[in-house]
Structures are given as structure tokens and as C-alpha cells.
C-alpha positions in Angstrom: -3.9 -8.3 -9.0 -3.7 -9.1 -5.1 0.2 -9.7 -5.5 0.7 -6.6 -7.8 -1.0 -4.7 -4.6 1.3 -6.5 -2.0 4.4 -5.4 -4.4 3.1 -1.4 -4.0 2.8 -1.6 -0.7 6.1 -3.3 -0.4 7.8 -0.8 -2.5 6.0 2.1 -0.5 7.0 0.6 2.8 10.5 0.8 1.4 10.5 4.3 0.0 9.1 5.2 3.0 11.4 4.0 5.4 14.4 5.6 3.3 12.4 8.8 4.0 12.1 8.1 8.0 15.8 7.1 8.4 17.0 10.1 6.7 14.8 12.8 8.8 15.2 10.7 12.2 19.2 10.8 11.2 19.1 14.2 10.8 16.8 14.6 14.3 19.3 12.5 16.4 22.1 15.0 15.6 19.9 17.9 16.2 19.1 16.7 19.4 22.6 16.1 20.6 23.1 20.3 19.7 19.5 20.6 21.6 21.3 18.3 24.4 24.2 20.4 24.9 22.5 24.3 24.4 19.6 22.7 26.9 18.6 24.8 30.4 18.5 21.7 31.9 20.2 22.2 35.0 20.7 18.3 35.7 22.2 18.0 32.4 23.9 21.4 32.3 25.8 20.4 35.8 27.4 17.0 34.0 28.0 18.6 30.9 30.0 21.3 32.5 32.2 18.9 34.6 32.9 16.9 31.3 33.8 20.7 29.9 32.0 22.3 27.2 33.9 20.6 24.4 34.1 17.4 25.7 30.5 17.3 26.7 29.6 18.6 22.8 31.3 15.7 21.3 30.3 13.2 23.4 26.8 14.5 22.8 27.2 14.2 18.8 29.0 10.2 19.3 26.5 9.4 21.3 23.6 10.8 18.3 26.4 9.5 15.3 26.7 5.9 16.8 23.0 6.0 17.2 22.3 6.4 13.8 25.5 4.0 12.5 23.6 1.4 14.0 20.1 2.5 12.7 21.3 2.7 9.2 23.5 -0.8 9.8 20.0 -2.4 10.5 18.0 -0.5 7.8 20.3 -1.8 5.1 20.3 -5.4 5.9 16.2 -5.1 6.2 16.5 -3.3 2.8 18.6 -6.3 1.7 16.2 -8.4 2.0 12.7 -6.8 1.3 14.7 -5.6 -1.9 15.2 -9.3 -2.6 11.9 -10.7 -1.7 10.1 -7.4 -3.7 12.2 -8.4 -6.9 11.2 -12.0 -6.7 7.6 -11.2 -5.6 7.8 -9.0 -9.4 9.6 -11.9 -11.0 7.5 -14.6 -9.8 4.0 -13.6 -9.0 3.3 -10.6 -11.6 3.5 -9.9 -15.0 5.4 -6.9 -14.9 8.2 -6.2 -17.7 11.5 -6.2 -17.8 11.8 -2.5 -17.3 10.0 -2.8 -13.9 12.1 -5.2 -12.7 15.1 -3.6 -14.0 14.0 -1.1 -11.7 13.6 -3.3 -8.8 17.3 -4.9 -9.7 19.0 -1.7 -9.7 17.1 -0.3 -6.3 18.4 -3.7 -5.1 22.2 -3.7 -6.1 22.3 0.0 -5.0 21.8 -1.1 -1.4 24.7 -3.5 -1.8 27.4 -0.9 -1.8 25.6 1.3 1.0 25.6 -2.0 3.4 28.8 -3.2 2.5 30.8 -0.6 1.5 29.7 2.7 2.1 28.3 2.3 5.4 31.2 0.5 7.1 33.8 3.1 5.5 31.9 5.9 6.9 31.3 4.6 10.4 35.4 4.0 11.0 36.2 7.1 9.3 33.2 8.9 11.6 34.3 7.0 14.8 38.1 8.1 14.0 36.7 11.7 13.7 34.1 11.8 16.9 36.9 13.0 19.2 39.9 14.1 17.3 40.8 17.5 17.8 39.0 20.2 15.3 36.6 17.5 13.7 39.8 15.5 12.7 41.8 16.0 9.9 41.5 17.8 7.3 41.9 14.5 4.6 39.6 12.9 7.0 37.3 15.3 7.0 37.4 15.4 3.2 37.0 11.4 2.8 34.1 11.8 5.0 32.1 14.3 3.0 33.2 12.8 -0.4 31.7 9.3 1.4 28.7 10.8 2.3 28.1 12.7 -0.8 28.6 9.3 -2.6 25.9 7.9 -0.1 23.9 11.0 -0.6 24.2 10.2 -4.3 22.9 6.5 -4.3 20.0 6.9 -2.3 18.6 9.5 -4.6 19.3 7.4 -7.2 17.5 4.4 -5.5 14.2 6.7 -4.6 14.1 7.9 -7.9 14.0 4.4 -9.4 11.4 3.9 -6.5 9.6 6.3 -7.6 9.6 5.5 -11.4 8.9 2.0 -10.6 5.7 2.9 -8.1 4.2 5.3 -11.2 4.9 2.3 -13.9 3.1 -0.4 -11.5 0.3 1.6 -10.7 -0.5 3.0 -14.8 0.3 -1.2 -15.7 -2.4 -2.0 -12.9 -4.9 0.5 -13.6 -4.8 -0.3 -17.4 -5.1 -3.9 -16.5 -8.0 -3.4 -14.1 -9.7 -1.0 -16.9 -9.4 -4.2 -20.1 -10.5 -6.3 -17.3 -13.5 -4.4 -17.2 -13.9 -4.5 -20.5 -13.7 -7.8 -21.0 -16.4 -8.6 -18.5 -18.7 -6.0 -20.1 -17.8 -7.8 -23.3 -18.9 -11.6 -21.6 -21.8 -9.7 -20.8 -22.9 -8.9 -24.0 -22.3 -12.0 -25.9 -24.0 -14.6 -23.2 -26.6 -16.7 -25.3 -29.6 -16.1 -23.0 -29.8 -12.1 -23.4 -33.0 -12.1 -26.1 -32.3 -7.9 -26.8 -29.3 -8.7 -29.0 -30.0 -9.0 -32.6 -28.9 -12.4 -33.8 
């Protein structure tokens, strides 16, 4: 039962941190907009001498490498807590094979994020940060079809999460319930209790 506990909270800590990532993604690009529209007058004073546009783009690299490199390291810690989760199920529980079907498929999602998803949207974003108009319009294209594709398989991932989170915790409270059970039952049929009719 302990490791069954140290696989929720695993999988929690990993739902969870998809959850962080995304809102403090979405945070570090809000503040390079807060950055730029600031009454700062330290930061208005560089900004200006950059010129507004420049100073607005170099604001949002800054925010967009930030997070590149956030969601680079996220994906190679999902790597391997997905890995270590899936044999922690495997090895140390009795869950079926549907649970860790689930904890397969949240794994080999992450695959094509780290390896293929992330690293085509970073050179595509990069190529994009300071081209003139937001880049091209194919690029521009490529790079929302990428990160609806992203978009796409981290849904998919939380869901299974999620799915996976309410089948361990109805398998563990049923098991903790016929465990119950069967101590009530030892109970009951220990020689020395003299109220039982024999």
C-alpha cells in the first residue's frame, strides 16, 4: 500500500508540474508586455533608446528563451520520473495492465515533446523572435500548427493522468476496504472468542 501511495504522489507531482509550467509560460510572456508598457522610468529610458519595437521584441526573446529552456528541463525531468513512475507500477504494485497502459502512454507522449516538438519549435521561435512582422507568414503558420500539436499532446497526457490518478485511488480504496474485511473476518474466527457458537 506504501508504494501504491508513493506512485499518487508521483503521478500528482507530475500533473502538477505540467500545470505550473504552462501558467508560469504563459506569465513570463505577460511580463515581457508588462516590461515594455511599464512607468518605469529606468526601464522606459533604455527601452526607448533600443526604440519601441526593438525594445518589445527583445522583451518577448528574452521571456520566449526563458521558457525554451524551462520546458527543455521539464521534459527531461518528465523523462525520467515518467520512467521511474511506470516501473515503480510495474514492479512494486499490483496494478493492471490498463493502469500501466496509462502510465506507458503518458510516458511515450513526453518523447515526442522532448525530442521532437520542443526542439522544432525553439529554432522555428528563435528564427521568428526578430524577423520583421513576427516572421513569415509559413513560419508563422509552422509555428502555430507546432504548438497546437504540443497543445494537443499535453492534453492528452493530463487526461491519461487524470484517468490513471481516479483508477489508482478506486483500486486502493477497494483494496484498503477487503483488507478491512478480511481482518474483521480473522477476528471473528480466532479460537479463543467463547461468544461464537461452535
Amino acid at each position: 500500500m506504501h508504494v501504491l501511495r508513493l506512485a499518487c504522489l508521483l503521478l500528482g507531482m507530475w500533473l502538477a508540474g505540467g500545470f505550473f509550467m504552462a501558467w508560469v509560460a504563459t506569465e513570463n510572456l505577460r511580463s515581457a508586455d508588462r516590461l515594455v508598457s511599464s512607468s518605469d522610468p529606468a526601464a522606459m529610458v533604455r527601452l526607448d533608446a533600443l526604440g519601441p519595437a526593438e525594445g518589445r521584441a527583445l522583451a518577448r526573446h528574452q521571456a520566449a528563451e526563458e521558457n525554451r529552456d524551462l520546458f527543455e528541463t521539464w521534459e527531461y525531468v518528465q523523462v525520467f520520473l515518467g520512467l521511474f513512475f511506470f516501473l515503480l507500477l510495474l514492479l512494486g504494485t499490483t496494478e493492471h495492465q490498463f493502469s500501466l497502459g496509462l502510465a506507458a502512454l503518458m510516458l511515450l507522449l513526453v518523447l515526442p515533446q522532448r525530442f521532437w516538438l520542443t526542439p522544432a519549435m525553439a529554432s522555428l521561435g528563435r528564427a521568428m523572435d526578430f524577423a520583421a512582422d513576427g516572421g513569415s507568414l509559413n513560419q508563422q503558420a509552422n509555428f502555430r500548427m507546432l504548438q497546437s500539436v504540443y497543445i494537443g499532446v499535453e492534453l492528452l497526457k493530463w487526461a491519461a493522468g487524470m484517468l490513471l490518478a481516479a483508477t489508482m485511488i478506486i483500486r486502493g480504496s477497494r483494496h484498503a476496504g477487503s483488507r478491512h474485511a478480511r481482518q474483521q473476518l480473522n477476528l471473528v474466527n480466532k479460537s479463543d472468542h467463547g461468544h461464537i457458537d461452535r
